[in-house]
DSSP file (Angstrom, degrees, kcal/mol; ACC not computed):
  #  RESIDUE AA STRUCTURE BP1 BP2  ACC     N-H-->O    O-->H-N    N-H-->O    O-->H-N    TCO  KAPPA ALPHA  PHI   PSI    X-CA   Y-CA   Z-CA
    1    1 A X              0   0    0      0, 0.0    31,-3.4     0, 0.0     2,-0.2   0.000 360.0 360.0 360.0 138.3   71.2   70.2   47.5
    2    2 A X        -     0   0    0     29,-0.2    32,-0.1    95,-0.2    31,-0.1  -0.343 360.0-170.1-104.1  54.5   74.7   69.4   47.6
    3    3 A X        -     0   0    0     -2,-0.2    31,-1.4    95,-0.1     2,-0.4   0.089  10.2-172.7 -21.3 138.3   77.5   71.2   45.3
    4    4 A X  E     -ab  34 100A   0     95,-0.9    97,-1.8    29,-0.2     2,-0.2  -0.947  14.6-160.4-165.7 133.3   80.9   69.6   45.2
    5    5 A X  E     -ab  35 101A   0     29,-1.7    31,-1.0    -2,-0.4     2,-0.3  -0.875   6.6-163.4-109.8  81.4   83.9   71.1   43.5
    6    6 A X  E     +ab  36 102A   0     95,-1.2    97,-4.4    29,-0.2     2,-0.6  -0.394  24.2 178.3 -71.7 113.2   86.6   68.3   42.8
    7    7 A X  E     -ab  37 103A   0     29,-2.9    31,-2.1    -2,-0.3     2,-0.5  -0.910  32.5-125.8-127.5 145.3   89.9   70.4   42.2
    8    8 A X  E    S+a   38   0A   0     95,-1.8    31,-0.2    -2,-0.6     2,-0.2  -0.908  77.3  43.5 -70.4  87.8   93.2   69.4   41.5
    9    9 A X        -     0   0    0     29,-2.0    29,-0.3    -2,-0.5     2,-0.2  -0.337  59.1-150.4 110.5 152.6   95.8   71.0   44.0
   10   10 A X        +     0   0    0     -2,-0.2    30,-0.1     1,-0.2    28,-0.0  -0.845  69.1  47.4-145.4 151.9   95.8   71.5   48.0
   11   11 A X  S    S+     0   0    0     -2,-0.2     2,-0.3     1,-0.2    -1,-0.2   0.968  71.5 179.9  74.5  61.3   97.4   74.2   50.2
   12   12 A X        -     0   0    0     -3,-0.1    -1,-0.2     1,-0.1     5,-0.1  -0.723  39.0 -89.2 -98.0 162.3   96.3   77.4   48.2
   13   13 A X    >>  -     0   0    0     -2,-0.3     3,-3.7     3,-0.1     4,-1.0  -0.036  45.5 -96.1 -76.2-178.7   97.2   80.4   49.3
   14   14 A X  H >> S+     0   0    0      1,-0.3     3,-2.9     2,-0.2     4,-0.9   0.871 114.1  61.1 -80.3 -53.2   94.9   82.4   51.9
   15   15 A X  H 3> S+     0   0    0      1,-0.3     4,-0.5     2,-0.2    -1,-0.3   0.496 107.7  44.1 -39.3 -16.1   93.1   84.5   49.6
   16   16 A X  H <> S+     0   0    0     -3,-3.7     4,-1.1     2,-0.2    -1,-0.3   0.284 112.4  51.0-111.7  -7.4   91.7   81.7   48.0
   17   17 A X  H <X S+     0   0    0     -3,-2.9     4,-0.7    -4,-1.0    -2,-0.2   0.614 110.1  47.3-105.4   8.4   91.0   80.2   50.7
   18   18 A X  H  X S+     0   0    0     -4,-0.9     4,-2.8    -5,-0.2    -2,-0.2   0.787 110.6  53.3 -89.3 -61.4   89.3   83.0   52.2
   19   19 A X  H  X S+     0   0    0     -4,-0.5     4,-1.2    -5,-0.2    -3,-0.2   0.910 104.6  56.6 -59.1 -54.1   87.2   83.7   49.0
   20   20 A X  H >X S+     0   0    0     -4,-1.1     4,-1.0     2,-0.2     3,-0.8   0.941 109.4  45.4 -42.4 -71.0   86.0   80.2   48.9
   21   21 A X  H 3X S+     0   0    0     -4,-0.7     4,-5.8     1,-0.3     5,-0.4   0.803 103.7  62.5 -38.4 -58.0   84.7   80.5   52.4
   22   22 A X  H 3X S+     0   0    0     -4,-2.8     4,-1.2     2,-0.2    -1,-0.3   0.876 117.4  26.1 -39.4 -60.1   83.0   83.8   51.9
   23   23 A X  H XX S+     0   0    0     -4,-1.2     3,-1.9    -3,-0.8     4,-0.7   0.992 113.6  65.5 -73.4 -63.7   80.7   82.6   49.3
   24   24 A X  H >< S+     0   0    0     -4,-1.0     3,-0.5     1,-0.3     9,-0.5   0.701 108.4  41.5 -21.1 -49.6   80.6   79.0   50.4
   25   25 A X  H 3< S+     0   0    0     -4,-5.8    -1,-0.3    -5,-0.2    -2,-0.2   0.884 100.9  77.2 -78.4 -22.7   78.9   80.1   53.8
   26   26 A X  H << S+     0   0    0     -3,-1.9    -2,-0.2    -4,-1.2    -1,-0.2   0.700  78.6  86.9 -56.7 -21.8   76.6   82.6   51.9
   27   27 A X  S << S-     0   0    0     -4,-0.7     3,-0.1    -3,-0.5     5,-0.0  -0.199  84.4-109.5 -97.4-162.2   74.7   80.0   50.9
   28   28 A X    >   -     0   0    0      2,-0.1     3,-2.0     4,-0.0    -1,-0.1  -0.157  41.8 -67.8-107.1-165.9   71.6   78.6   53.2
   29   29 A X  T 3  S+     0   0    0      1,-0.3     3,-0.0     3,-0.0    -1,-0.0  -0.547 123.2  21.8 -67.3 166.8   70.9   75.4   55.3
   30   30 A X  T 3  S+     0   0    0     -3,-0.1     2,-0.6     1,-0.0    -1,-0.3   0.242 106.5  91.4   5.1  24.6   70.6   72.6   53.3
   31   31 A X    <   +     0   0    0     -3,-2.0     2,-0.4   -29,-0.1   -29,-0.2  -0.966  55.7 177.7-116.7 122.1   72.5   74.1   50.4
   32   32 A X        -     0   0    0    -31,-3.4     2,-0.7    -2,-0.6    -7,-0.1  -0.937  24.0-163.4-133.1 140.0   75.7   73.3   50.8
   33   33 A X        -     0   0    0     -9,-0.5   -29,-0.2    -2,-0.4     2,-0.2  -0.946  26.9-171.6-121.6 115.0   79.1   74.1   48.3
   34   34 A X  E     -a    4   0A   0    -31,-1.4   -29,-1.7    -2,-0.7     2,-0.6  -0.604  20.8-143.3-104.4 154.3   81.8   71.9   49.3
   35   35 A X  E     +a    5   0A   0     -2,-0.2     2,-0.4   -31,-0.1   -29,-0.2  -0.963  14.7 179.9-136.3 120.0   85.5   71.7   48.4
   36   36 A X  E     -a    6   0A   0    -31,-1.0   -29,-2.9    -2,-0.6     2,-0.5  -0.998  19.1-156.3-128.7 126.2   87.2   68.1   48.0
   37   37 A X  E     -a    7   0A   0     -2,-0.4     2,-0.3   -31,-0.2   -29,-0.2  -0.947  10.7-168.0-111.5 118.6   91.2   68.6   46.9
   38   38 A X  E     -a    8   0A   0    -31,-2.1   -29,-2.0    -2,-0.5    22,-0.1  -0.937  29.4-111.1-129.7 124.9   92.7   66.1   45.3
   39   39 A X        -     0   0    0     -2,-0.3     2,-0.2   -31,-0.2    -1,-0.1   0.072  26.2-121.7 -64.8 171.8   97.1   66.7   45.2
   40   40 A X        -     0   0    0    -32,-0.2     2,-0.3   -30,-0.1    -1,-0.1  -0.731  27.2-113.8 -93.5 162.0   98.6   67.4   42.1
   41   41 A X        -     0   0    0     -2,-0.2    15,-0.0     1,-0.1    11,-0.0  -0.735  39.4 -97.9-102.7 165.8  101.3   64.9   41.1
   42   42 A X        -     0   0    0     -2,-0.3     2,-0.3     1,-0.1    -1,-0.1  -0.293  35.3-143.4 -70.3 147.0  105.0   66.5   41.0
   43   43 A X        -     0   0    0     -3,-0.1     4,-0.1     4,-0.0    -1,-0.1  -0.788  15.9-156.6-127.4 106.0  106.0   67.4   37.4
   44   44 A X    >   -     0   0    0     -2,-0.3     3,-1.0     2,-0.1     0, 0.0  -0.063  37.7 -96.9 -74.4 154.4  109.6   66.7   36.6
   45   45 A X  T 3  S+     0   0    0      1,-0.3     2,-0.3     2,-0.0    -1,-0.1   0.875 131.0  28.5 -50.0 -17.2  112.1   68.3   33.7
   46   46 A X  T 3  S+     0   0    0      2,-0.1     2,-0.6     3,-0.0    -1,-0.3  -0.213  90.4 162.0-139.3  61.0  111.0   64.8   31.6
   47   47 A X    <   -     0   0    0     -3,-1.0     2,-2.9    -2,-0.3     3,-0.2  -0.871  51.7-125.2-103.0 106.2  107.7   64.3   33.1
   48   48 A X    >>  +     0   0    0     -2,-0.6     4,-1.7     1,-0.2     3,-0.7  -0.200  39.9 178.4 -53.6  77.5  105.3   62.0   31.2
   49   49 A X  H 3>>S+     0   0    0     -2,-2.9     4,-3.0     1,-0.2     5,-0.6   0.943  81.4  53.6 -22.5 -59.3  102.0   65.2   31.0
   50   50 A X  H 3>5S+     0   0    0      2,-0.2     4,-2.4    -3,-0.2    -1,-0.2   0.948 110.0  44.1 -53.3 -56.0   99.8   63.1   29.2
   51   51 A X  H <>5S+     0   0    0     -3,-0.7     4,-1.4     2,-0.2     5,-0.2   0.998 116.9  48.8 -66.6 -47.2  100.0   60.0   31.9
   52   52 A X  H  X5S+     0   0    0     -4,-1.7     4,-3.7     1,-0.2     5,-0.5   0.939 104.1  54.1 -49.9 -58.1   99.7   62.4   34.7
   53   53 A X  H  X5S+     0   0    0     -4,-3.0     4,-2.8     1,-0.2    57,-0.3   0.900 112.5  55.0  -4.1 -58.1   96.7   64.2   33.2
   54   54 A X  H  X<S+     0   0    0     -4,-2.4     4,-2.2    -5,-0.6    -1,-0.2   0.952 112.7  31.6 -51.5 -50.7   95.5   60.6   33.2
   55   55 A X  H  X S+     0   0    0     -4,-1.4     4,-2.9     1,-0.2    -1,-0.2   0.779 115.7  64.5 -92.4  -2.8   95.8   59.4   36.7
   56   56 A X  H  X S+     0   0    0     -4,-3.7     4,-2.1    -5,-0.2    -1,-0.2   0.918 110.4  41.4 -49.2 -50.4   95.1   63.4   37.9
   57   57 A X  H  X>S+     0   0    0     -4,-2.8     4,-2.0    -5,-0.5     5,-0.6   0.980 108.5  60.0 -72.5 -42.3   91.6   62.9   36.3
   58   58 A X  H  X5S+     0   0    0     -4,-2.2     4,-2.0     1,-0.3    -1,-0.2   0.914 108.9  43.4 -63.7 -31.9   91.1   59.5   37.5
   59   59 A X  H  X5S+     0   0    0     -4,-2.9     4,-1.3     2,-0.1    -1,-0.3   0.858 105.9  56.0 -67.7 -28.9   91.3   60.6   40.6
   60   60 A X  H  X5S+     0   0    0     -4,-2.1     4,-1.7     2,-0.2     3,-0.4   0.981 109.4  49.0 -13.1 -93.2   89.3   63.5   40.2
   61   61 A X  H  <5S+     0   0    0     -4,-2.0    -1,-0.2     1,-0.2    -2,-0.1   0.827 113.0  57.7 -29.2 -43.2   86.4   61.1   38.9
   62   62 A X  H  <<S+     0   0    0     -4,-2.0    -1,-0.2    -5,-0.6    -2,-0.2   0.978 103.3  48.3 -41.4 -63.5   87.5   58.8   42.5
   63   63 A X  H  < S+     0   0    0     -4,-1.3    -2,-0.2    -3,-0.4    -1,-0.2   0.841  87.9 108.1 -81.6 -11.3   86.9   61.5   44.8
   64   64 A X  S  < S-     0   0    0     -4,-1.7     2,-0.6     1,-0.1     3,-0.1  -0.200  82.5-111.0 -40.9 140.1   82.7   62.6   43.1
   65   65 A X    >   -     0   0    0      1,-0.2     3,-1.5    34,-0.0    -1,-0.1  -0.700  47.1 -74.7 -86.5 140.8   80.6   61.5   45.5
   66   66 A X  T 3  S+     0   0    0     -2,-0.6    -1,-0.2     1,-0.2    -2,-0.0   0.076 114.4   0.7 -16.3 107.9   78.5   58.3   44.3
   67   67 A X  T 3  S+     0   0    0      1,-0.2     2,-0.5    -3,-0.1    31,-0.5   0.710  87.2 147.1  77.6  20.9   75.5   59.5   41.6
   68   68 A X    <   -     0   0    0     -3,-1.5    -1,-0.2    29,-0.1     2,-0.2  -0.848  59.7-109.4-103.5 119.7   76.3   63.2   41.7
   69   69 A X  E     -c   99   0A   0     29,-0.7    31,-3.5    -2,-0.5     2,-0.3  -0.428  36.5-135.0 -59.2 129.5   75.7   64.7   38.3
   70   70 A X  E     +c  100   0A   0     46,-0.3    48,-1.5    29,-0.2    49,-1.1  -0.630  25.4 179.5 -88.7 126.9   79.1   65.5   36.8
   71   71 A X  E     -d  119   0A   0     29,-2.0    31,-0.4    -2,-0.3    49,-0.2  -0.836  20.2-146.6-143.4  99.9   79.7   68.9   35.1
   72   72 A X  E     -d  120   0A   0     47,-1.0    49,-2.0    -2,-0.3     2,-0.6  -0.246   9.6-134.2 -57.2 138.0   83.5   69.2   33.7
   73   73 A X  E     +de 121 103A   0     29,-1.4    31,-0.5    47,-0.2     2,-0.2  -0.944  44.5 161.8 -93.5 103.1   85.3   72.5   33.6
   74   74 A X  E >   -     0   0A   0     47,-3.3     3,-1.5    -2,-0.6    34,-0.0  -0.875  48.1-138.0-147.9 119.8   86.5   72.3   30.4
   75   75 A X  E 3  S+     0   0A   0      1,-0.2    49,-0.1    -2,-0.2     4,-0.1   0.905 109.4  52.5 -82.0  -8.4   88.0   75.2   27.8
   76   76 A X  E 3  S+     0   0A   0     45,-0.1    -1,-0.2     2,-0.1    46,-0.1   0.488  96.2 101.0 -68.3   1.3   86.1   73.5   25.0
   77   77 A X  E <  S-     0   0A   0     -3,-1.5     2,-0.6    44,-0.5    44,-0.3  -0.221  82.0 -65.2 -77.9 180.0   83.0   73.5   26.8
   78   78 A X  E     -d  121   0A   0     42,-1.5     2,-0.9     1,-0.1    44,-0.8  -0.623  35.4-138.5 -24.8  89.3   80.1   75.6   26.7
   79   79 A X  E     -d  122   0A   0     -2,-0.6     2,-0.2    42,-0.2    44,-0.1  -0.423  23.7-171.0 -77.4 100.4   80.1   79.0   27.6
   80   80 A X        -     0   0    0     -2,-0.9     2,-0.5    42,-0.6     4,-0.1  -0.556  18.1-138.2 -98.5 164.1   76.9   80.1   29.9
   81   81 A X     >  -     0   0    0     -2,-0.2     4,-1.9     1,-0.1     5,-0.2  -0.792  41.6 -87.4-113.5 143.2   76.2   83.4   30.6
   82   82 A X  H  > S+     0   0    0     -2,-0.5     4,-0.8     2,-0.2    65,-0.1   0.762 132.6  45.7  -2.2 -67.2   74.9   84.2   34.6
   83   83 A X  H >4 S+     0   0    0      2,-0.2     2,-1.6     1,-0.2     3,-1.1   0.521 111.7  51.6 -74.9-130.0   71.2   83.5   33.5
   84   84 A X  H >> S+     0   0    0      1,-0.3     4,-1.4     2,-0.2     3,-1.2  -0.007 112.9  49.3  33.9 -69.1   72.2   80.3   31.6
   85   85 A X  H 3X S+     0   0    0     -4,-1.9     4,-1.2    -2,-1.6    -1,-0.3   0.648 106.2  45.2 -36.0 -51.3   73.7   79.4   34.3
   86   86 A X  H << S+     0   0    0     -3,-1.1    -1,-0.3    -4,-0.8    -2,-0.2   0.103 109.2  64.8-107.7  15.4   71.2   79.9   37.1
   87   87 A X  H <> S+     0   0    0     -3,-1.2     4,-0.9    -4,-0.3    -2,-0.2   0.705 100.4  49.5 -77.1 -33.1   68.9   78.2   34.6
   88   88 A X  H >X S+     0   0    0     -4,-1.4     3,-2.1     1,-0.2     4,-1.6   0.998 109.6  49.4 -62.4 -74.2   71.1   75.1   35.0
   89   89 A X  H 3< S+     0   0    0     -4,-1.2     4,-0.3     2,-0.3    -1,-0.2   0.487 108.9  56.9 -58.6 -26.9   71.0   75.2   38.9
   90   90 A X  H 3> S+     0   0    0      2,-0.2     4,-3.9     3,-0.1    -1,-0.3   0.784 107.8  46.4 -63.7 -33.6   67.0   75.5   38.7
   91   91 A X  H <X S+     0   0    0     -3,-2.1     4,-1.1    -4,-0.9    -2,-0.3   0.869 113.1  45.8 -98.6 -19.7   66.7   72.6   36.9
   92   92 A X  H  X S+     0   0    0     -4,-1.6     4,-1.4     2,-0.2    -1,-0.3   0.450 110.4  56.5 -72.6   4.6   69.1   70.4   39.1
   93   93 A X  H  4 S+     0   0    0     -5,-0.3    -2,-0.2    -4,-0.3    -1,-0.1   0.766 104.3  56.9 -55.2 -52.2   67.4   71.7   42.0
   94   94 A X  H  < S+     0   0    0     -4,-3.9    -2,-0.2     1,-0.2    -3,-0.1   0.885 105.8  41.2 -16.8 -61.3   64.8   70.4   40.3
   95   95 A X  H  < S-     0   0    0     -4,-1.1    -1,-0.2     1,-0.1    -3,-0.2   0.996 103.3-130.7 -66.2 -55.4   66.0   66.6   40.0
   96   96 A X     <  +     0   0    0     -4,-1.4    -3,-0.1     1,-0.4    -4,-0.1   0.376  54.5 152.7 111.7 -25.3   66.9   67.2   43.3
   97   97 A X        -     0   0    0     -5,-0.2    -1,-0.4   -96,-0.1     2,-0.3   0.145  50.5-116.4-146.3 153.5   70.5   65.7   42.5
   98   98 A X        -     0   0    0    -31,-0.5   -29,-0.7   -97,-0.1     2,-0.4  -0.903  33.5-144.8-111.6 127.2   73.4   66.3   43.9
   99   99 A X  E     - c   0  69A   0     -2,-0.3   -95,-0.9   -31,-0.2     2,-0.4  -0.721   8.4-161.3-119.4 150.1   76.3   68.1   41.4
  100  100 A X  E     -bc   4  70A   0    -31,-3.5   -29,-2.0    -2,-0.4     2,-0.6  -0.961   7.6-155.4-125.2 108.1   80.4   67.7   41.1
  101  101 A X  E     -b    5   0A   0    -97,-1.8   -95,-1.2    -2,-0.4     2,-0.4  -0.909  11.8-148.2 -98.7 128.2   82.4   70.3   39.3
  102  102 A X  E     -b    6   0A   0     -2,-0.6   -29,-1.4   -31,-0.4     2,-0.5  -0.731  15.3-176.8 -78.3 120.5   85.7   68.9   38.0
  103  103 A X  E     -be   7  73A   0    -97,-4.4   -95,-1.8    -2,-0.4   -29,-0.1  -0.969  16.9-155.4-112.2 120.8   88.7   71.3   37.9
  104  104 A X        -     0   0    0    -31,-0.5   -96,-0.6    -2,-0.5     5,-0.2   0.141  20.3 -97.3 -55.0-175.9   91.6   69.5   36.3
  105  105 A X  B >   -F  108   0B   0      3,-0.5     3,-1.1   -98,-0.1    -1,-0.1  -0.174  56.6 -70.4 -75.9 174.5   95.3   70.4   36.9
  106  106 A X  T 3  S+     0   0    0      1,-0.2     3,-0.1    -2,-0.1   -53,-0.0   0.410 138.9  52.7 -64.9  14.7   97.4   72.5   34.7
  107  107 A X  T 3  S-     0   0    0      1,-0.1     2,-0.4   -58,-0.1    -1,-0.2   0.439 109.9-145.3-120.4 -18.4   97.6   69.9   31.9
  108  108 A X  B <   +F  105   0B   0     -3,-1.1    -3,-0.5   -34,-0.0     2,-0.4  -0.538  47.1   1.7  92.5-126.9   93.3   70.0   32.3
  109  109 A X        -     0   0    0     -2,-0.4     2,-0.4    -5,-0.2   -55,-0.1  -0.574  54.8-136.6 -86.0 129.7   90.9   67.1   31.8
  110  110 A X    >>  -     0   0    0     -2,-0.4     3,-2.4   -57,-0.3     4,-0.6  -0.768  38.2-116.5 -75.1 131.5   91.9   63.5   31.0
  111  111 A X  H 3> S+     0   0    0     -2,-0.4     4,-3.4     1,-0.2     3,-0.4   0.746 109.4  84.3 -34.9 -32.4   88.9   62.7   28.0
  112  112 A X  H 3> S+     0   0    0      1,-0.3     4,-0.5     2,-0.2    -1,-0.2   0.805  92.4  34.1 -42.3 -48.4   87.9   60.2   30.5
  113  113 A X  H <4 S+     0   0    0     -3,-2.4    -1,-0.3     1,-0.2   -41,-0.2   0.522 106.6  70.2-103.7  20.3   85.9   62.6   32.5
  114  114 A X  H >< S+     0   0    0     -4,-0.6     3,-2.3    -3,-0.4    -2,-0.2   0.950 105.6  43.2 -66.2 -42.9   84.8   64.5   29.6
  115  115 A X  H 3< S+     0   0    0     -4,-3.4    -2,-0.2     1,-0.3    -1,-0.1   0.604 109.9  48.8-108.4  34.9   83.0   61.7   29.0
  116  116 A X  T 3< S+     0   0    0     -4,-0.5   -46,-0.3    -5,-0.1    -1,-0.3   0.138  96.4  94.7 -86.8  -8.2   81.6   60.8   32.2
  117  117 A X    <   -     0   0    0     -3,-2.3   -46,-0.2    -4,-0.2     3,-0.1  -0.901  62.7-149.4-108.4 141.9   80.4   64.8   32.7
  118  118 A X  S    S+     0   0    0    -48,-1.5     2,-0.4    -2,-0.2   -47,-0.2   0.821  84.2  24.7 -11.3 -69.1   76.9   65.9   31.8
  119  119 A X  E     -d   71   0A   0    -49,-1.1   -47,-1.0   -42,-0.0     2,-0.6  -0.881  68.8-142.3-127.5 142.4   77.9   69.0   31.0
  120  120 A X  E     -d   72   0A   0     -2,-0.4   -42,-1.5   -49,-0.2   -47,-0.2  -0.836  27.5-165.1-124.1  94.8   81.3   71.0   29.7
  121  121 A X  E     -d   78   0A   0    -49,-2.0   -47,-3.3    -2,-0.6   -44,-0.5  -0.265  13.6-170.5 -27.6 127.4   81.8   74.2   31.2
  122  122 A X  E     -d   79   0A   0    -44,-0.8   -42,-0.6   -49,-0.2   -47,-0.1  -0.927  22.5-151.3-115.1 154.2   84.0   77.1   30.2
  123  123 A X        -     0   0    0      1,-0.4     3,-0.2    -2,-0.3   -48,-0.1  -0.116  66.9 -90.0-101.0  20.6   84.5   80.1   32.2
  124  124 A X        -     0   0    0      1,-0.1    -1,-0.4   -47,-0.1   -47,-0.1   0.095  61.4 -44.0  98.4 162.3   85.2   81.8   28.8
  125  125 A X  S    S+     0   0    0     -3,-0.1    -1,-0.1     2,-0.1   -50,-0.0   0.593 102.4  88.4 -22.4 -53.4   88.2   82.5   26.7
  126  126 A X  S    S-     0   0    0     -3,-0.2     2,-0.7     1,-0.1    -3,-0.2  -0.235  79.7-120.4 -61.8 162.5   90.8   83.6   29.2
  127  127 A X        -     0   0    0     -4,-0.0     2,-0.2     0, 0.0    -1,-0.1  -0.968  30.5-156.4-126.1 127.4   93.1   80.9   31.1
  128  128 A X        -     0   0    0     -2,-0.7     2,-0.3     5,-0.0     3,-0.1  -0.439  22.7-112.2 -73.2 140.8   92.2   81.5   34.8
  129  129 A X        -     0   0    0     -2,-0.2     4,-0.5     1,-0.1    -1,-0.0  -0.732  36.3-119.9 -59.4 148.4   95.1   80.3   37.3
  130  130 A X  S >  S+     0   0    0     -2,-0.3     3,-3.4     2,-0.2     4,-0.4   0.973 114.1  60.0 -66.1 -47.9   93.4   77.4   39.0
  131  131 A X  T >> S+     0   0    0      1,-0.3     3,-2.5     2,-0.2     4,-1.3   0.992 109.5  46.0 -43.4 -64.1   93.5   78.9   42.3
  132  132 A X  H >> S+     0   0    0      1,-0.3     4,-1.1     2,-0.2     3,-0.8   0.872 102.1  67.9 -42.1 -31.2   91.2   82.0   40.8
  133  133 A X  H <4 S+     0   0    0     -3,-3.4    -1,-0.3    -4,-0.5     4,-0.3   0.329  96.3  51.2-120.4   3.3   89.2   79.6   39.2
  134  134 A X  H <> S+     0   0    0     -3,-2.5     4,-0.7    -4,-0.4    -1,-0.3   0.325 111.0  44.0 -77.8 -17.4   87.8   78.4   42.5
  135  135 A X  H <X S+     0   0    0     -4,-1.3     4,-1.4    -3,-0.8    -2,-0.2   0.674 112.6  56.6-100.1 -17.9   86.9   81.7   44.0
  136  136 A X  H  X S+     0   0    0     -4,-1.1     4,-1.9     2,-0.2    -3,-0.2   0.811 109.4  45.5 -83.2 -32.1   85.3   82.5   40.5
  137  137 A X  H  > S+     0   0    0     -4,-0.3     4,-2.1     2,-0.3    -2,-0.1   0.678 111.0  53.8 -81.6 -32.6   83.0   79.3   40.6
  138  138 A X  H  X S+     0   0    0     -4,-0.7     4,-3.1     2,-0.2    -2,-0.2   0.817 105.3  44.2 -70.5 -32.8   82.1   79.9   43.6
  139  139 A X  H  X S+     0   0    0     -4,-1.4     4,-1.5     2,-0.2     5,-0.3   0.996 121.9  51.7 -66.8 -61.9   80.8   83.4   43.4
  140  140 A X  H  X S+     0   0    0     -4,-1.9     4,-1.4     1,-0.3    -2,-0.2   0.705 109.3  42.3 -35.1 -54.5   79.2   81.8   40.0
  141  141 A X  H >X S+     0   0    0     -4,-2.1     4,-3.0     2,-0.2     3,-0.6   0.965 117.7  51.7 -68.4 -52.0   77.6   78.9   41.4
  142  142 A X  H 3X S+     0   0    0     -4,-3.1     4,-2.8     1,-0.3    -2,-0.2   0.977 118.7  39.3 -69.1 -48.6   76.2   81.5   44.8
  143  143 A X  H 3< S+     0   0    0     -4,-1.5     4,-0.3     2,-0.2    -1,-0.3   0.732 105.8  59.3 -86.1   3.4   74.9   83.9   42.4
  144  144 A X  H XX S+     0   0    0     -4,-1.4     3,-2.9    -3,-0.6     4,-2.7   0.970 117.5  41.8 -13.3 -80.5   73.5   81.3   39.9
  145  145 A X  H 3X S+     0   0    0     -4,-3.0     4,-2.1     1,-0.3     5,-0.4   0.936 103.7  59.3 -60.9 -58.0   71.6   80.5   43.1
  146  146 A X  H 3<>S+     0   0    0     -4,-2.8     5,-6.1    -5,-0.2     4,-0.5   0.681 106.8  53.9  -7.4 -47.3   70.9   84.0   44.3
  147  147 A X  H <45S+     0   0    0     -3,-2.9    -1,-0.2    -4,-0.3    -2,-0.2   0.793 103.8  54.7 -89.1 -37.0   69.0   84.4   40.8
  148  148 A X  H  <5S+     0   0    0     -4,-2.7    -1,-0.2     1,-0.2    -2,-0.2   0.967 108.9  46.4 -47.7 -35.4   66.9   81.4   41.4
  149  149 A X  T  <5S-     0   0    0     -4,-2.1    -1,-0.2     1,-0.0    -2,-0.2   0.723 109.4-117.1 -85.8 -22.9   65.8   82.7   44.5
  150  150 A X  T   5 +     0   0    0     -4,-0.5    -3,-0.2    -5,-0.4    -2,-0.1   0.757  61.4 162.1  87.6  31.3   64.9   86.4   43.3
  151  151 A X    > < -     0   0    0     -5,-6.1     3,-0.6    -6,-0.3    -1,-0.2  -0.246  49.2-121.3 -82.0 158.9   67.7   87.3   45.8
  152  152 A X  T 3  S+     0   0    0      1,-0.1    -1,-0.1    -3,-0.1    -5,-0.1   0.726  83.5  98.2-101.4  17.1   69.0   90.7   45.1
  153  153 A X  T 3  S+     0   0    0     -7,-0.1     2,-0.3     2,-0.0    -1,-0.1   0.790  80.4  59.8 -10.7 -54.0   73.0   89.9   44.4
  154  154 A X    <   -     0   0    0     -3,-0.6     2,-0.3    -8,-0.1   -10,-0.0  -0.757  68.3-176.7-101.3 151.4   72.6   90.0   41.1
  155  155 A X              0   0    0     -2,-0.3    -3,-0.0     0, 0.0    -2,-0.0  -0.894 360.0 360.0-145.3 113.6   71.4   92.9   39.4
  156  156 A X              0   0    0     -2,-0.3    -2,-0.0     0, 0.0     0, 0.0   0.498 360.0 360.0 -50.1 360.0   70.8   93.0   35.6
């Protein structure tokens, strides 16, 4: 099974790129959590948001690899708890399917891939810096997986 994180921004700073790793190797052969960076566009004093947003997402939507169930990070989405969570990731193991988490830019999600995603994720109430929100998804997604496996990571 293949995990894919589609993020907006490149060139974060070493902690994040650090954190990502850490978890990112934790997981086993043929599980793999992958990180495809897609720039941000510049935002100027008079800077249309709204179009950027646009062509931010469409690219976003560009780089998903071909047939990979889509699951938006979204603050309107659905807020899963750990178990919730590693209930989703049993049942795409299931399918067998390969999965793409969108993180928008600072302006978020174009509607476009909301409604192209499966599923609309929140990571709850607070607003994350994005960079955090990659080291947070990855420890989420490994122990998601962790619980599937009856590993002992997680502890109730």
């Amino acid at each position: 099974m293949r995990l894919t994180v589609v993020a907006i921004g490149q060139k974060m700073p070493a902690w994040v790129n650090s954190g990502w790793q850490e978890y990112a190797r934790r997981f086993p052969r043929g599980f793999s959590l992958e990180l495809r960076e897609v720039p941000a566009e510049k935002r100027g004093r008079n800077a249309d948001l709204e179009a950027i947003r646009q062509r931010e997402s469409q690219a976003l939507l560009a780089a998903v690899p071909a047939g990979d169930h889509i699951v938006a990070l979204d603050e309107n989405g659905r807020q899963w708890s750990t178990r919730e969570l590693s209930g989703q990731m049993h049942d795409w193991m299931q399918l067998g399917g390969q999965v793409s988490f969108l993180v928008g830019g600072p302006e978020g999600l174009d509607p476009s891939c909301i409604q192209q995603s499966r599923h609309h994720w929140s990571l709850g109430r607070l607003t994350l810096p994005h960079p955090l929100v990659r080291v947070v998804l990855a420890e989420q997604l490994y122990r998601a997986w962790t619980i599937t496996q009856h590993h002992p990571y997680h502890r109730d």
